[in-house]
C-alpha positions, -999 to 999 in steps of 0.1 A, spaced: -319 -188 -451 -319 -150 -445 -308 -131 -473 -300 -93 -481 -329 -75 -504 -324 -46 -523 -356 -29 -546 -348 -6 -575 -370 13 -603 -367 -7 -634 -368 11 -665 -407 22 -677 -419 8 -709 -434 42 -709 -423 76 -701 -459 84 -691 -463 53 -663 -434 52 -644 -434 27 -617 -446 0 -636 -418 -18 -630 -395 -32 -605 -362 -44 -603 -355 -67 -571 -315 -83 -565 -314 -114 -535 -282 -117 -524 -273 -148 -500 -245 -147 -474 -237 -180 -476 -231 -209 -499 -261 -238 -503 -266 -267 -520 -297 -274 -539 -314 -308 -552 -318 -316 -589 -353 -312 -605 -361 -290 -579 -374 -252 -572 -354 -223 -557 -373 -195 -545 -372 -160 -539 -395 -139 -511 -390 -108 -498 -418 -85 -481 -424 -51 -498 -430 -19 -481 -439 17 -504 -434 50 -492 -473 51 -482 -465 20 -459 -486 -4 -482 -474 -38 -482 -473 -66 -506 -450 -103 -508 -433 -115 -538 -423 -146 -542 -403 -157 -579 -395 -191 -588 -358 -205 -605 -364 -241 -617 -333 -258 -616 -328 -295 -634 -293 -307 -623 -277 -308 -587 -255 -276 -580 -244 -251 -556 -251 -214 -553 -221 -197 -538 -221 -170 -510 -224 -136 -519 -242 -143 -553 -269 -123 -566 -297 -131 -582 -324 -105 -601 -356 -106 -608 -380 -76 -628 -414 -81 -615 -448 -58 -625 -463 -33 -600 -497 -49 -599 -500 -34 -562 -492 2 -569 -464 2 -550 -454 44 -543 -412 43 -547 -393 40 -523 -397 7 -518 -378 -14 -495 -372 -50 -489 -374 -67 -454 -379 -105 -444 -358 -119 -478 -358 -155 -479 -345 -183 -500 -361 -216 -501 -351 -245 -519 -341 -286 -511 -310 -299 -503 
């Protein structure tokens, strides 16, 4: 399913390393139905300012049957092992998960 990404600057743990931190929202247009005692995930390539690229993928165990409905968001902070140079931006966002 194609998704909308959007990549923000999360708050530094410390003033003197900024961009340590991301914040990254997936936000599905529409409604699915996932599988109990199964995986959703998250993936979205990342692009910097310096046009370095990197993939994320995050993981949202789920234990019972249920439905995510359209237009729901769902964030994630993740560490900036890559060096990523802000702005970063978000292209290819997928969720994967079973029916």
């Amino acid at each position: 399913m194609a998704i909308n990404v959007t990549v923000t600057d999360a708050q530094a743990l410390d003033a003197n390393t900024p961009n340590t931190f991301f914040d990254i929202t997936f936000t599905n247009t529409n409604e699915f139905d996932y599988a109990e005692n199964s995986n959703i995930y998250f993936y979205a390539l990342l692009t910097d300012s310096t046009s370095a690229t990197t993939t994320v993928t995050f993981t949202l165990p789920k234990t019972t049957a249920g439905t995510i409905a359209a237009n729901t968001s769902t964030s994630f902070t993740f560490e900036n092992t890559a060096n990523l140079v802000p702005t970063v931006t978000a292209s290819q966002g997928r969720i994967l998960y079973v029916a």
